[in-house]
C-alpha positions in Angstrom: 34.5 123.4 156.3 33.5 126.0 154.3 35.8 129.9 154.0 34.4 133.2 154.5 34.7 135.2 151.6 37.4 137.7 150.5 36.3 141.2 151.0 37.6 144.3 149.9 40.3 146.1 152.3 41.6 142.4 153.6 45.0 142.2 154.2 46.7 138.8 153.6 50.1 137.0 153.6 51.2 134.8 151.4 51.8 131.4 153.5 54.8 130.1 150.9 56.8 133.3 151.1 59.9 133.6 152.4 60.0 137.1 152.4 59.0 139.3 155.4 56.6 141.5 154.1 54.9 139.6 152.0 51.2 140.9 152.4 48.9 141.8 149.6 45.6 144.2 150.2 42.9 142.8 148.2 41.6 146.2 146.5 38.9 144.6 144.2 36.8 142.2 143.3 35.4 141.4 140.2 33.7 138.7 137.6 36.1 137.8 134.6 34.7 137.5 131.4 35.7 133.9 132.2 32.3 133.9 134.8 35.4 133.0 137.3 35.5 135.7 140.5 38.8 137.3 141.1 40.6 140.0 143.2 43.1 142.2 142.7 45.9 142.7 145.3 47.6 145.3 145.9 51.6 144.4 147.8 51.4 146.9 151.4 54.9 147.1 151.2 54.8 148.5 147.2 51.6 150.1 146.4 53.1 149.5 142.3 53.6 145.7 143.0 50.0 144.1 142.1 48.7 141.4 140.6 45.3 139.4 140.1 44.1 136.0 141.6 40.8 133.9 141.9 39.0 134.4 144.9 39.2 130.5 145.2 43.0 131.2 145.6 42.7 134.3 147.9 40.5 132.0 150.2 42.9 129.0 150.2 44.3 128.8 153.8 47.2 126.6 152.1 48.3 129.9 150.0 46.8 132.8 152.0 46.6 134.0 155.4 44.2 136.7 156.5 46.2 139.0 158.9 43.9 141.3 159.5 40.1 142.6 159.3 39.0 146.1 158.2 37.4 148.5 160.1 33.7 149.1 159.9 33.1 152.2 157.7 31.8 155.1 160.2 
């Protein structure tokens, strides 16, 4: 079965945390020199928490969890 892709302004939880508010906003996506996709995510419970993943990883239902869509952009 084939995963929508990550977009920008996704909120997701991390499925292995223990911790309560563990969801990250992805804030970017980009192409590493690498040629590998990534996104950065941003923690919505400490905006200076951040840290950088593939968007293979971000997809992966068995690490991630999309909580939540973004609105449409007026």
């Amino acid at each position: 079965m084939a995963h929508k892709q990550p977009v920008v302004g996704q909120r997701y939880r991390n499925v292995r945390s223990t911790l309560r508010n563990a969801e990250w906003i992805l804030s970017q996506i980009f192409t590493g020199t690498d040629g590998v996709e990534y996104g950065a995510l941003i923690s919505a419970s400490d905006r200076t928490a951040q840290k950088t993943l593939s968007l293979a990883t971000i997809g992966d239902p068995s690490q991630f969890a999309l909580v939540d869509t973004p609105a449409t952009p007026a």
